[in-house]
TIDREN-62268 format. One record per atom (N, C-alpha, C, O): residue in one letter; chain; x, y, z. Coordinates in Angstrom, 2 decimals. Example, Ala and Ser with C-alpha at 12.3 -4.5 7.8 and 13.67 -1.06 7.14 Angstrom:
REM TIDREN-62268
+--------+--------+---------+---------+---------+
| residu | chaine |      px |      py |      pz |
+--------+--------+---------+---------+---------+
|      a |      A |   13.19 |   -5.69 |    7.80 |
|      a |      A |   12.30 |   -4.50 |    7.80 |
|      a |      A |   13.20 |   -3.30 |    7.80 |
|      a |      A |   14.24 |   -3.32 |    8.46 |
|      s |      A |   12.85 |   -2.25 |    7.08 |
|      s |      A |   13.67 |   -1.06 |    7.14 |
|      s |      A |   12.90 |    0.03 |    7.87 |
|      s |      A |   13.41 |    1.14 |    8.04 |
+--------+--------+---------+---------+---------+
//
This chain:
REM TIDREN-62268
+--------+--------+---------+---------+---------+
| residu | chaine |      px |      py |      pz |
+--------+--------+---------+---------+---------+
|      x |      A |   77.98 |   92.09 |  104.51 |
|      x |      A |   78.93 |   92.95 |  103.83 |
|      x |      A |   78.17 |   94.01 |  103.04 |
|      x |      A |   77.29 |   93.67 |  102.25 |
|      x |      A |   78.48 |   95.22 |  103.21 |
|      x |      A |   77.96 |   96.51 |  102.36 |
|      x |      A |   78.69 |   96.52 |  101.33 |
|      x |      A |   79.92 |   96.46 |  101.35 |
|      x |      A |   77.55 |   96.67 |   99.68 |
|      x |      A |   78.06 |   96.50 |   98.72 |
|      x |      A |   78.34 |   98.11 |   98.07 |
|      x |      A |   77.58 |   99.05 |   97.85 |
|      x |      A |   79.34 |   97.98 |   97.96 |
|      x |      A |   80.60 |   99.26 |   97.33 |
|      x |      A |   79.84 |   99.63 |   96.07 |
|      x |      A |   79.22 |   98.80 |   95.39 |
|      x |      A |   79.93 |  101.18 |   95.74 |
|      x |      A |   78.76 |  101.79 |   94.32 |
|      x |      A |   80.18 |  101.94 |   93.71 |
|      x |      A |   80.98 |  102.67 |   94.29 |
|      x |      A |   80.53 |  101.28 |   92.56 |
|      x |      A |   81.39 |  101.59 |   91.98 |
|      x |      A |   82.42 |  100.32 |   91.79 |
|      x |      A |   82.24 |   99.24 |   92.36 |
|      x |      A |   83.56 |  100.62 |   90.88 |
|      x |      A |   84.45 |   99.86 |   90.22 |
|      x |      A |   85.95 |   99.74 |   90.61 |
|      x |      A |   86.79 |  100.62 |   90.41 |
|      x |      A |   86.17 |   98.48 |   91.22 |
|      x |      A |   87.60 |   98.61 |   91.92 |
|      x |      A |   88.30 |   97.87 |   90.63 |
|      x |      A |   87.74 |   97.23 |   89.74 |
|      x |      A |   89.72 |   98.17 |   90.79 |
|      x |      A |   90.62 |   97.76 |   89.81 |
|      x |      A |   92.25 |   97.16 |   90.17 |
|      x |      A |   92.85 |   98.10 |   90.69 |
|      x |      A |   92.89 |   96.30 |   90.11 |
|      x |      A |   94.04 |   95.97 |   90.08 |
|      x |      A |   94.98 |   96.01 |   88.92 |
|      x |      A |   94.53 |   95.86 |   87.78 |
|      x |      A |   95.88 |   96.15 |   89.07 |
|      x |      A |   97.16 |   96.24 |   88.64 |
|      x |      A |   98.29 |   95.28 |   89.26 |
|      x |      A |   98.88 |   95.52 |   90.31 |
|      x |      A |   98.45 |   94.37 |   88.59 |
|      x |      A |   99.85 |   93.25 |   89.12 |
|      x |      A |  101.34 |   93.92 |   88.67 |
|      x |      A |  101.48 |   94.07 |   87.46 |
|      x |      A |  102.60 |   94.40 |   89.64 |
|      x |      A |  103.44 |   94.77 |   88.92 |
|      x |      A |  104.37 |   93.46 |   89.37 |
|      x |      A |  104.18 |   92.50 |   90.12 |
|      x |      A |  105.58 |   93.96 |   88.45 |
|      x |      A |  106.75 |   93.14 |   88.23 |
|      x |      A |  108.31 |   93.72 |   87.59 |
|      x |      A |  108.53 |   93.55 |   86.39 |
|      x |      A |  109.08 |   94.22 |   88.25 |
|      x |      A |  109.91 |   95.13 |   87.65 |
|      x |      A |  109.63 |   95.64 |   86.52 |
|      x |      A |  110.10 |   95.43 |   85.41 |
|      x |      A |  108.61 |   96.54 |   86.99 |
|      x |      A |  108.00 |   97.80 |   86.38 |
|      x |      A |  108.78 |   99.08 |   85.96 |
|      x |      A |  109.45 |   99.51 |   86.90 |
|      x |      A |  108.88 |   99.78 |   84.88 |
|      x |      A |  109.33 |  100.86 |   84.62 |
|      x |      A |  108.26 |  102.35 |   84.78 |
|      x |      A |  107.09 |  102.56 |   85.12 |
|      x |      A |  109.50 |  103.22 |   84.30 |
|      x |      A |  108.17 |  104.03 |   84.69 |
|      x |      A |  106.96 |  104.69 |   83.94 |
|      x |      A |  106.34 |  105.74 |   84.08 |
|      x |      A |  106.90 |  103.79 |   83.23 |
|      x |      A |  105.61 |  103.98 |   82.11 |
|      x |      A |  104.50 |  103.82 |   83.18 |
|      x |      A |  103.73 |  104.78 |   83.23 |
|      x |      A |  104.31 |  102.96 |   83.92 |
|      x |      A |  103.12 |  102.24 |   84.80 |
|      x |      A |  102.31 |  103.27 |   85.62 |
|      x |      A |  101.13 |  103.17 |   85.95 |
|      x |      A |  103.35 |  104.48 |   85.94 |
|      x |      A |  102.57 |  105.68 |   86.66 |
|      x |      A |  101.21 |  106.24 |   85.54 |
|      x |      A |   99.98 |  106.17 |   85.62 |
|      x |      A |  102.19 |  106.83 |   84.48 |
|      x |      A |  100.77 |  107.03 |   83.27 |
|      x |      A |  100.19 |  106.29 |   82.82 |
|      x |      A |   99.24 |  106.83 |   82.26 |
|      x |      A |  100.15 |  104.51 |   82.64 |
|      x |      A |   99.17 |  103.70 |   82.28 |
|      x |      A |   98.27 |  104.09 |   83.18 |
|      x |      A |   97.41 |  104.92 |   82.86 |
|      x |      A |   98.33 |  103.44 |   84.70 |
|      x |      A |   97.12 |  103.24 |   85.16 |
|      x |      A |   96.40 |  105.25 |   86.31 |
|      x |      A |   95.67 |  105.69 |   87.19 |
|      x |      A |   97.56 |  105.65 |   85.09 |
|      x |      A |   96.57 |  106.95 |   85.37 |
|      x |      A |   95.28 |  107.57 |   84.27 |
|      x |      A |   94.41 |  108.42 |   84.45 |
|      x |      A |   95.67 |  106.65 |   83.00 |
|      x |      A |   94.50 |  106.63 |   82.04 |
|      x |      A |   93.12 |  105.66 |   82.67 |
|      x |      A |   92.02 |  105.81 |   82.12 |
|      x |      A |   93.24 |  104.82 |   83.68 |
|      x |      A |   91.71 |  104.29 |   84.33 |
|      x |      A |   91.91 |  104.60 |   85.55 |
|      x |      A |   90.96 |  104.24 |   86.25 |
|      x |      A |   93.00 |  105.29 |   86.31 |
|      x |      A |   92.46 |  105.72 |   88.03 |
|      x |      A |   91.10 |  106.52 |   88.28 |
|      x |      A |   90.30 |  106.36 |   89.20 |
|      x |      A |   91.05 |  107.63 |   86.98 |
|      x |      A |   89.88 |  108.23 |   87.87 |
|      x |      A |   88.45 |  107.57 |   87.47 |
|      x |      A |   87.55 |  108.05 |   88.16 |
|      x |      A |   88.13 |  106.87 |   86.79 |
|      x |      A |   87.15 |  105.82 |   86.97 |
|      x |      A |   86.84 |  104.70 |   87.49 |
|      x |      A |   85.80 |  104.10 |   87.20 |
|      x |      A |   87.92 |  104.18 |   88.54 |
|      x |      A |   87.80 |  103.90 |   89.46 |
|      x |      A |   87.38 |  104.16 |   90.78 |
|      x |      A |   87.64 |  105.33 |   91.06 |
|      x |      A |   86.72 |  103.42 |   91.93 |
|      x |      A |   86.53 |  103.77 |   93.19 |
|      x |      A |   87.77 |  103.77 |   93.95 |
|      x |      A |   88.17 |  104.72 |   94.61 |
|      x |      A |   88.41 |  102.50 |   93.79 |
|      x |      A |   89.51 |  101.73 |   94.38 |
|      x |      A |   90.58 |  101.17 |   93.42 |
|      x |      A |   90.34 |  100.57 |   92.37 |
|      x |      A |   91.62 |  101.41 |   93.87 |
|      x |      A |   92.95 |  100.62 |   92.94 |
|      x |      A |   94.10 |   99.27 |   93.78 |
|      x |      A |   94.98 |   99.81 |   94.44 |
|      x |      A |   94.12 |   98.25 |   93.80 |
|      x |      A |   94.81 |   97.61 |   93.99 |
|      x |      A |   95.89 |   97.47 |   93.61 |
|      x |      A |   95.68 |   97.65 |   92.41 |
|      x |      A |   97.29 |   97.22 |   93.72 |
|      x |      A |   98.33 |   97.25 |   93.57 |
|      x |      A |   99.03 |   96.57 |   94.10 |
|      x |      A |   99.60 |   96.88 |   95.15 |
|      x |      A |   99.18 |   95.14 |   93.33 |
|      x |      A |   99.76 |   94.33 |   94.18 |
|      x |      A |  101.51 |   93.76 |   93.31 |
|      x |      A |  101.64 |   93.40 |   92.14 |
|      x |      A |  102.28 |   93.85 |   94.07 |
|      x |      A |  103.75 |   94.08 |   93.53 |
|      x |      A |  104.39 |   92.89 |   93.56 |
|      x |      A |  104.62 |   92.50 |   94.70 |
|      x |      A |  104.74 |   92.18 |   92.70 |
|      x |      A |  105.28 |   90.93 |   92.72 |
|      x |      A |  106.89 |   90.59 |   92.58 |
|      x |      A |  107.57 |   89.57 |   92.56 |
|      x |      A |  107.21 |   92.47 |   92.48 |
|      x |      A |  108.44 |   92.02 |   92.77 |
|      x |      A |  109.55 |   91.89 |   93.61 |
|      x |      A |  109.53 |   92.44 |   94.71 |
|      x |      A |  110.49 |   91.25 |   93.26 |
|      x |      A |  111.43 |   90.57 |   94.62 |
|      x |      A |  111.89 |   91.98 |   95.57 |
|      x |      A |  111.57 |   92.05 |   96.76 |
|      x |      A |  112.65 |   93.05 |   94.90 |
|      x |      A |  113.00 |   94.16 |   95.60 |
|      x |      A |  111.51 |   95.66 |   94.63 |
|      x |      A |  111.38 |   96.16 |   93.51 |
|      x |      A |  110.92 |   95.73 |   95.73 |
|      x |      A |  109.99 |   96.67 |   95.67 |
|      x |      A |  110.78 |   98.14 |   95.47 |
|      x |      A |  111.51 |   98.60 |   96.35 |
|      x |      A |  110.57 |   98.64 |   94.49 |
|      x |      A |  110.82 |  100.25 |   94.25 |
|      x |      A |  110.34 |  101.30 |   95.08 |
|      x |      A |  109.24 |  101.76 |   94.81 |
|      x |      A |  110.97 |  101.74 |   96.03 |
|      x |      A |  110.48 |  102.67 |   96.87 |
|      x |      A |  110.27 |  103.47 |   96.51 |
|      x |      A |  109.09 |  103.69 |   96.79 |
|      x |      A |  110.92 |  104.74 |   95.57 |
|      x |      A |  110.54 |  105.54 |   95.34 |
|      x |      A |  109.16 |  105.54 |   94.01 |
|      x |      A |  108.58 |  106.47 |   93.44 |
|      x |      A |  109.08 |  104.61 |   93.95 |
|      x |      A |  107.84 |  104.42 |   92.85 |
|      x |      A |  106.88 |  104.00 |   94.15 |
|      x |      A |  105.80 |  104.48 |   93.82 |
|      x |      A |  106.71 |  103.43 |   95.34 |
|      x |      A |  105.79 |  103.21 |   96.02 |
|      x |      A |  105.18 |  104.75 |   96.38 |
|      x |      A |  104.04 |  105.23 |   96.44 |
|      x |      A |  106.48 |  105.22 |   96.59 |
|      x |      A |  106.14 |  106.99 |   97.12 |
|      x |      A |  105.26 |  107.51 |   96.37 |
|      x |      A |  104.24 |  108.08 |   96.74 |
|      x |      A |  105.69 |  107.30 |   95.05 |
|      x |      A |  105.20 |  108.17 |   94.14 |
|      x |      A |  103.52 |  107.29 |   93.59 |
|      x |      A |  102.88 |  107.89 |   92.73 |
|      x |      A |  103.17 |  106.46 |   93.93 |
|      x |      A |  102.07 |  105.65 |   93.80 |
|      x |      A |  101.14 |  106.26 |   94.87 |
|      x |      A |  100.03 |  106.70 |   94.58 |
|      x |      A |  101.58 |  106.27 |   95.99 |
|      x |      A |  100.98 |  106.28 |   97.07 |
|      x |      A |  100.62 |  108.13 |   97.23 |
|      x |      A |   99.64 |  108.53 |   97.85 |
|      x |      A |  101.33 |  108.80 |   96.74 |
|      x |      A |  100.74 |  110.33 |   96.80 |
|      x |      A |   99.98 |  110.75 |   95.47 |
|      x |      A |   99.50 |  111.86 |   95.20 |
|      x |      A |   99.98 |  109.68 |   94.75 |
|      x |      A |   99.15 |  109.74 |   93.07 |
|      x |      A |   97.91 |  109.99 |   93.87 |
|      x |      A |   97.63 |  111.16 |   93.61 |
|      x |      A |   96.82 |  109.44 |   94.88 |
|      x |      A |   95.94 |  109.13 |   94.88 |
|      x |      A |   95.53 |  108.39 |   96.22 |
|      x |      A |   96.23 |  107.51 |   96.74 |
|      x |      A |   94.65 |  108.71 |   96.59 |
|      x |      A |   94.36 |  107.90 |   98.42 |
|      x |      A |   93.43 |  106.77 |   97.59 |
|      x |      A |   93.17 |  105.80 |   98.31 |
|      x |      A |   92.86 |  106.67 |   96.23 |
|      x |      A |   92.26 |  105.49 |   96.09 |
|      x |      A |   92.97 |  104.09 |   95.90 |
|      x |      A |   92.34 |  103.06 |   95.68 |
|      x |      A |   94.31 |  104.16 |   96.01 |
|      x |      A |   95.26 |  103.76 |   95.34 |
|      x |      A |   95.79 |  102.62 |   97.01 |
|      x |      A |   95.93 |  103.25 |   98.06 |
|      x |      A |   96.01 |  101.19 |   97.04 |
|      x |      A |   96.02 |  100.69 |   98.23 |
|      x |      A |   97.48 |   99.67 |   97.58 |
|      x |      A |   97.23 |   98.65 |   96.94 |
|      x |      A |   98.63 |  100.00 |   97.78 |
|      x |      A |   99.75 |   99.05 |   97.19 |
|      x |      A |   99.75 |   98.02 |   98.70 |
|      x |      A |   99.45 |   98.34 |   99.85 |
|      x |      A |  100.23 |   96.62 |   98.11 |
|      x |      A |  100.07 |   95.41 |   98.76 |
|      x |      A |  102.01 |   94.49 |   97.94 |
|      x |      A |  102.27 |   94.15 |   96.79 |
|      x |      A |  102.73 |   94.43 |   98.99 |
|      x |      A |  103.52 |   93.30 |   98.33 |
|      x |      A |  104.00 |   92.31 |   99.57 |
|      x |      A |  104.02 |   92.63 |  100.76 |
|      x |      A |  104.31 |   91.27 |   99.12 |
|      x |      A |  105.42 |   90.27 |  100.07 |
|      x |      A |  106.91 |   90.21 |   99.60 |
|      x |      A |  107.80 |   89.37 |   99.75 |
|      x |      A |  106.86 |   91.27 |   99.05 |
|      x |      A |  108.49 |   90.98 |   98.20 |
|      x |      A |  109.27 |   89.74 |   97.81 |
|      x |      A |  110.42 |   89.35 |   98.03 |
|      x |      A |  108.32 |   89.29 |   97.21 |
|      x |      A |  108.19 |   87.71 |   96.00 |
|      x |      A |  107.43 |   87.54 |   94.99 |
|      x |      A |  106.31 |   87.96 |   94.73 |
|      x |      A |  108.12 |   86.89 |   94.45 |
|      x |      A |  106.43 |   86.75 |   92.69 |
|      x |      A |  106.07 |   85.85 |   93.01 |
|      x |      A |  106.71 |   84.80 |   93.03 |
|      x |      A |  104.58 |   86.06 |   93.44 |
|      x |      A |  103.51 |   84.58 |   93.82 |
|      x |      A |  102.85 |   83.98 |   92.20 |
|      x |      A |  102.27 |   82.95 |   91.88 |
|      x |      A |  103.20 |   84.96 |   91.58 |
|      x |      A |  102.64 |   84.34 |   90.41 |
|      x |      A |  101.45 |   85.63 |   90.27 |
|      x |      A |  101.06 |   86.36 |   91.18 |
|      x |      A |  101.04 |   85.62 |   88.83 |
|      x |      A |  100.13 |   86.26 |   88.51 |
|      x |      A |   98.67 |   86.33 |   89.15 |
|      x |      A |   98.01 |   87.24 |   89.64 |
|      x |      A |   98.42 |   84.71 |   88.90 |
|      x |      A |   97.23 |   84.23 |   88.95 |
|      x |      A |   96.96 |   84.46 |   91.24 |
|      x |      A |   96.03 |   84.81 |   91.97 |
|      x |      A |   97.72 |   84.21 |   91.35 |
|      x |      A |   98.26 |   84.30 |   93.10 |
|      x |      A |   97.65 |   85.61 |   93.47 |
|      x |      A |   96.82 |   85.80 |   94.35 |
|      x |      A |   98.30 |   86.65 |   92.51 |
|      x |      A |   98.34 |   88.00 |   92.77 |
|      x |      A |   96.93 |   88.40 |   92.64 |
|      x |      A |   96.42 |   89.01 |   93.58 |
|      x |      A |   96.16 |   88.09 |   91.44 |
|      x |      A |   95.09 |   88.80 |   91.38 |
|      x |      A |   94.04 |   88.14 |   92.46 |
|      x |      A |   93.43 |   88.74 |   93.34 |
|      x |      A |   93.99 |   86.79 |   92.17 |
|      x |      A |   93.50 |   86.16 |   93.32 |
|      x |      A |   93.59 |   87.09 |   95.06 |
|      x |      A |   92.57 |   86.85 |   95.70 |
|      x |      A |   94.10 |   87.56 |   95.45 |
|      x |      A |   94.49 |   88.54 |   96.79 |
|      x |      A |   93.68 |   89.71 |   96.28 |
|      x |      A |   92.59 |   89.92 |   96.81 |
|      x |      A |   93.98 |   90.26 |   95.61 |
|      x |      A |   93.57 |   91.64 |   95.34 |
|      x |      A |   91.90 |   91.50 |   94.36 |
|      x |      A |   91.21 |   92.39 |   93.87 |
|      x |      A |   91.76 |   90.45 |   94.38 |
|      x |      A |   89.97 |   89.79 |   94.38 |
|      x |      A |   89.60 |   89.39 |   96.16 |
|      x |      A |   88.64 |   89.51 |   96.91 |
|      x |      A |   90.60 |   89.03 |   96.23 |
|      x |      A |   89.59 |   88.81 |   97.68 |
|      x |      A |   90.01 |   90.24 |   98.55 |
|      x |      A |   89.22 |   90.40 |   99.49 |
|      x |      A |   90.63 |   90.88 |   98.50 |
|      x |      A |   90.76 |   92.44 |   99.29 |
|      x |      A |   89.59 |   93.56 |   98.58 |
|      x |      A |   89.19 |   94.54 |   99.21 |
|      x |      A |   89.23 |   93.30 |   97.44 |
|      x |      A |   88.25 |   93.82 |   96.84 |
|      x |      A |   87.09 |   93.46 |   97.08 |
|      x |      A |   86.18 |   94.29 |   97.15 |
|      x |      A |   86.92 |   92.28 |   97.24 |
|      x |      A |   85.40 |   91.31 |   97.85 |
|      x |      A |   85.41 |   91.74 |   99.57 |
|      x |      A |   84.30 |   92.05 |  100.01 |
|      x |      A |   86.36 |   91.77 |  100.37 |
|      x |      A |   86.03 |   91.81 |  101.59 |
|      x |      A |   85.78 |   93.87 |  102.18 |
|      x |      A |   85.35 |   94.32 |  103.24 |
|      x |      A |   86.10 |   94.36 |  101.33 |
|      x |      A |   85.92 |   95.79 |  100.94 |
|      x |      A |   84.73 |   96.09 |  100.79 |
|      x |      A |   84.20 |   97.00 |  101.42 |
|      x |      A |   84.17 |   95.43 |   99.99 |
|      x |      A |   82.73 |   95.62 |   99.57 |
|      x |      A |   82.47 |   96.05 |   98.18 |
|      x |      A |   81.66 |   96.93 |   97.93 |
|      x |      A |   83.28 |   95.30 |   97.10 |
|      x |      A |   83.23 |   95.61 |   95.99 |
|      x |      A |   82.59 |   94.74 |   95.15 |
|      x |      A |   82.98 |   93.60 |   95.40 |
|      x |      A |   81.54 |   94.79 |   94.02 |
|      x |      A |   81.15 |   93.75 |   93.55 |
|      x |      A |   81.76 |   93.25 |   92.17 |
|      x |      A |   81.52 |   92.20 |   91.58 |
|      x |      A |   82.65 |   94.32 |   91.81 |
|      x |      A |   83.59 |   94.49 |   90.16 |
|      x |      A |   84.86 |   94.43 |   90.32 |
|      x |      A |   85.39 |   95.29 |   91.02 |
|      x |      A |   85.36 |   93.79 |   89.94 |
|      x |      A |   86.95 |   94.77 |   89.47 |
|      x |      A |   87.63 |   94.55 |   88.23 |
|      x |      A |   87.23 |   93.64 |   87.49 |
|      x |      A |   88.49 |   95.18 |   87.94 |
|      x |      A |   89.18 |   95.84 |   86.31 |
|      x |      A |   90.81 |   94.86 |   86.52 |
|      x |      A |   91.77 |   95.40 |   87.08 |
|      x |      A |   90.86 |   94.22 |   86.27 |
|      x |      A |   92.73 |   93.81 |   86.21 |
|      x |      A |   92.96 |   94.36 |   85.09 |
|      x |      A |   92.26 |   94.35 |   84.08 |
|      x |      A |   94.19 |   94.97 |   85.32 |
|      x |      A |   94.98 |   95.35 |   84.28 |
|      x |      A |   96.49 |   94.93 |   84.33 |
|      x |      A |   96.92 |   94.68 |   85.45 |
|      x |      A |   97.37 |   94.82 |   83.26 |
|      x |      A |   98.69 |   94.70 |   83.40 |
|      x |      A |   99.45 |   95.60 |   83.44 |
|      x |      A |   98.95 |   96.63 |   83.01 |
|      x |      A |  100.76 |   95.72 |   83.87 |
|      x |      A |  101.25 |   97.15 |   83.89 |
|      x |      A |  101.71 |   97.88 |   83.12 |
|      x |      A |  102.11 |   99.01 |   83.37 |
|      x |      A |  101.71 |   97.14 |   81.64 |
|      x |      A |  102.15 |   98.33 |   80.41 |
|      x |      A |  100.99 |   98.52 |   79.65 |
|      x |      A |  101.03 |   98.84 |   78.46 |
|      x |      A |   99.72 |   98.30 |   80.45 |
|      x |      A |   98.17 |   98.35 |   78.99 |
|      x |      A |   97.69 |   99.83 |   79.73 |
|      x |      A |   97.89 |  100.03 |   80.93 |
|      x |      A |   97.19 |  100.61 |   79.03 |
|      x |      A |   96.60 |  101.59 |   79.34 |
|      x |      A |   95.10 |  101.50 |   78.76 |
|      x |      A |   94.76 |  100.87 |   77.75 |
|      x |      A |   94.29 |  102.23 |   79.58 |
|      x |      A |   92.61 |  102.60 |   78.11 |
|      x |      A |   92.44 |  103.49 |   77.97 |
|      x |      A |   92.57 |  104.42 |   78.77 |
|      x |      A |   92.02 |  103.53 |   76.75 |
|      x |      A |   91.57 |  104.99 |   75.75 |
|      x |      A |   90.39 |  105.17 |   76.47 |
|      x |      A |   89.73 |  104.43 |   77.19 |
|      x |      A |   90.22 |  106.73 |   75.98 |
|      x |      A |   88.97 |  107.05 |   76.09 |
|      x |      A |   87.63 |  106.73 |   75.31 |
|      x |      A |   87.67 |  106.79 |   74.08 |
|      x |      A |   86.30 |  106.36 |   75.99 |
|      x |      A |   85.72 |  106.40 |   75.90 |
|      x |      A |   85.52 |  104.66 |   75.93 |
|      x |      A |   84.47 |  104.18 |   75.52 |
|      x |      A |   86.40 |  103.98 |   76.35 |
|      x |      A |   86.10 |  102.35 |   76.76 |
|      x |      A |   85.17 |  101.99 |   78.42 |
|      x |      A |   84.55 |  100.95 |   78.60 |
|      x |      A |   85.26 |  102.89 |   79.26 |
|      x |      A |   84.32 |  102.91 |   79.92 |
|      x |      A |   82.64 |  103.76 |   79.94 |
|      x |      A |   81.85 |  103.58 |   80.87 |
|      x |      A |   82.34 |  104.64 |   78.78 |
|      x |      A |   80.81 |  104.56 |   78.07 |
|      x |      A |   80.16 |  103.46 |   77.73 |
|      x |      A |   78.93 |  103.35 |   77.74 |
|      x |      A |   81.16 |  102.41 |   77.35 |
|      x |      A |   80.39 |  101.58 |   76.88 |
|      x |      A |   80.44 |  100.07 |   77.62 |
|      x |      A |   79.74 |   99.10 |   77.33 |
|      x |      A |   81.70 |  100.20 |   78.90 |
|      x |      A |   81.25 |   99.52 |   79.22 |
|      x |      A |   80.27 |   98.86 |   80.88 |
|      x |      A |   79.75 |   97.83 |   81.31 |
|      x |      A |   80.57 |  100.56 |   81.37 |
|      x |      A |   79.14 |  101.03 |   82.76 |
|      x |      A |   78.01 |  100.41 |   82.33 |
|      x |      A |   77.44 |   99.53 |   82.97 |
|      x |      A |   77.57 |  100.93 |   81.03 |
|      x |      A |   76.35 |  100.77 |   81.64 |
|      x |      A |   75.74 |   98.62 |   81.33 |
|      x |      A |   74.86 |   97.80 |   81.57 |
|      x |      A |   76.93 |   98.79 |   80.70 |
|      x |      A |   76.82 |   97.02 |   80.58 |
|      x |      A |   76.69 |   96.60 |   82.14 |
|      x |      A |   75.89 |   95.69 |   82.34 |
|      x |      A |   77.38 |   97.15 |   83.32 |
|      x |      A |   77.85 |   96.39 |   84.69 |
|      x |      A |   76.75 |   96.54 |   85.35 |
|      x |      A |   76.49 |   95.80 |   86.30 |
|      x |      A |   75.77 |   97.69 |   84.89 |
|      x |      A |   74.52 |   97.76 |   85.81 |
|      x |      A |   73.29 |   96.95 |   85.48 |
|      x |      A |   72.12 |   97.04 |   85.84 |
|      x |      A |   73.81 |   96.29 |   84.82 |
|      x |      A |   72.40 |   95.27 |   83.80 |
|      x |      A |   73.13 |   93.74 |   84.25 |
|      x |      A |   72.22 |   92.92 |   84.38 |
|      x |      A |   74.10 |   93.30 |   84.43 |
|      x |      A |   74.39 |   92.09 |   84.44 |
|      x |      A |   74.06 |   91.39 |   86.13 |
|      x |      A |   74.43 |   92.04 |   87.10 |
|      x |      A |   73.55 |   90.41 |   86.27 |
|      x |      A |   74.01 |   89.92 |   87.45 |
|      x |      A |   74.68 |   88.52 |   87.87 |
|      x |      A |   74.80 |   87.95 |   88.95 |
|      x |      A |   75.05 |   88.22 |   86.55 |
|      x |      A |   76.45 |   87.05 |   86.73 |
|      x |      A |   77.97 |   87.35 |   86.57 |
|      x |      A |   78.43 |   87.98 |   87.52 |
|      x |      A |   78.70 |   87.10 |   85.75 |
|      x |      A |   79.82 |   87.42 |   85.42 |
|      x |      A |   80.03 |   87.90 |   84.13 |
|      x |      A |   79.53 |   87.32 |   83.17 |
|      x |      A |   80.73 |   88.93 |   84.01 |
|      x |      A |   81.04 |   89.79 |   82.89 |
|      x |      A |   82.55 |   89.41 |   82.42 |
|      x |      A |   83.26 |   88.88 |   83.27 |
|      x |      A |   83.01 |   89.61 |   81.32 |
|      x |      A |   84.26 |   89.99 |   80.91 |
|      x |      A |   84.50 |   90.85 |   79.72 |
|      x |      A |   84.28 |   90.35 |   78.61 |
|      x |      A |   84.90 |   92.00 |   79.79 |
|      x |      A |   85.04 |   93.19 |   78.94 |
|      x |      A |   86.11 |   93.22 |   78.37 |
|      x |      A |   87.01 |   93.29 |   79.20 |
|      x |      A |   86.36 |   93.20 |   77.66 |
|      x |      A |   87.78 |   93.32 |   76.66 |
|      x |      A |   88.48 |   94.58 |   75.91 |
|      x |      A |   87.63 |   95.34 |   75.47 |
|      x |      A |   89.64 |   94.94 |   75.69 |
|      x |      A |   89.70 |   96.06 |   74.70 |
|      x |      A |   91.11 |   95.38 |   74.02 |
|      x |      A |   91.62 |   94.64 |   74.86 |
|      x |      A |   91.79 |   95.39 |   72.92 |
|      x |      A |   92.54 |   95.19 |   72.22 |
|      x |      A |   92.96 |   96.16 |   71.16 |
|      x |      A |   92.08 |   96.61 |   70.42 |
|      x |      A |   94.22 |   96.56 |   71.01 |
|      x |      A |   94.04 |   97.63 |   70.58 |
|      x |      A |   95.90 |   97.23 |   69.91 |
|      x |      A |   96.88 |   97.54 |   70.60 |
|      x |      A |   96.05 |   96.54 |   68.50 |
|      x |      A |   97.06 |   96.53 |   68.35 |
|      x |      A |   97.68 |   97.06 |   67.26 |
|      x |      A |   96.98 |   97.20 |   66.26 |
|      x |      A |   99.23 |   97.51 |   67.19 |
|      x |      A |  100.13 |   98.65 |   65.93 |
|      x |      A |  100.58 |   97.47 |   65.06 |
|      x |      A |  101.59 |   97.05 |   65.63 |
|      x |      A |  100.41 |   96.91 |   64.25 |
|      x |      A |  101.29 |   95.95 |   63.23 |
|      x |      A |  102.06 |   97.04 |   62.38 |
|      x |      A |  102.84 |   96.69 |   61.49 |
+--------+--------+---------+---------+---------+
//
């Protein structure tokens, strides 16, 4: 398997609104690859449309059922592994990232060679 230069990312949806277009347009372009895997029962077409012309990095995946979270990312780890990716970013569909959370955390991914987990938290009380 040829290993992929760069950072693939998923996104699990679930009767999603339409906030989810501008979340994961705050980390698309630091991504290589985007996963998109849809867990819900009736899939939004016109949000697939509109996903799918956001971006050719952008690969939506559903069975029109909720396999569960853990189900979901699990798939879109192994579609990322058989791709040739050695990273990927899960995100949920209402978290977005600020800028400047990937400065700090590149150059962490090029130094590690076990498993990483990067965090950001960012909460309004």
């Amino acid at each position: 398997m040829l290993i992929q230069e760069g950072l693939s990312g998923v996104v699990v949806l679930y009767n999603q609104d339409e906030c989810v277009v501008s979340n994961l347009s705050s980390y698309l372009n630091f991504l290589s690859h985007l996963y998109i895997i849809d867990n819900s029962e009736h899939p939004d077409t016109e949000l697939i449309n509109r996903l799918n012309n956001l971006s050719n990095k952008i690969s939506y995946h559903s069975k029109g059922e909720n396999m569960g979270i853990a189900k979901a990312l699990n798939w879109a780890c192994t579609l990322a592994f058989n791709d040739g990716y050695q990273w990927i970013l899960t995100m949920d569909q209402d978290s977005l990232i600020k800028d400047g959370f990937f400065n700090i955390v590149r150059p962490l991914l090029s130094n590690v060679k076990n498993i990483i987990v990067a965090a950001s938290y960012n909460a309004i009380f």
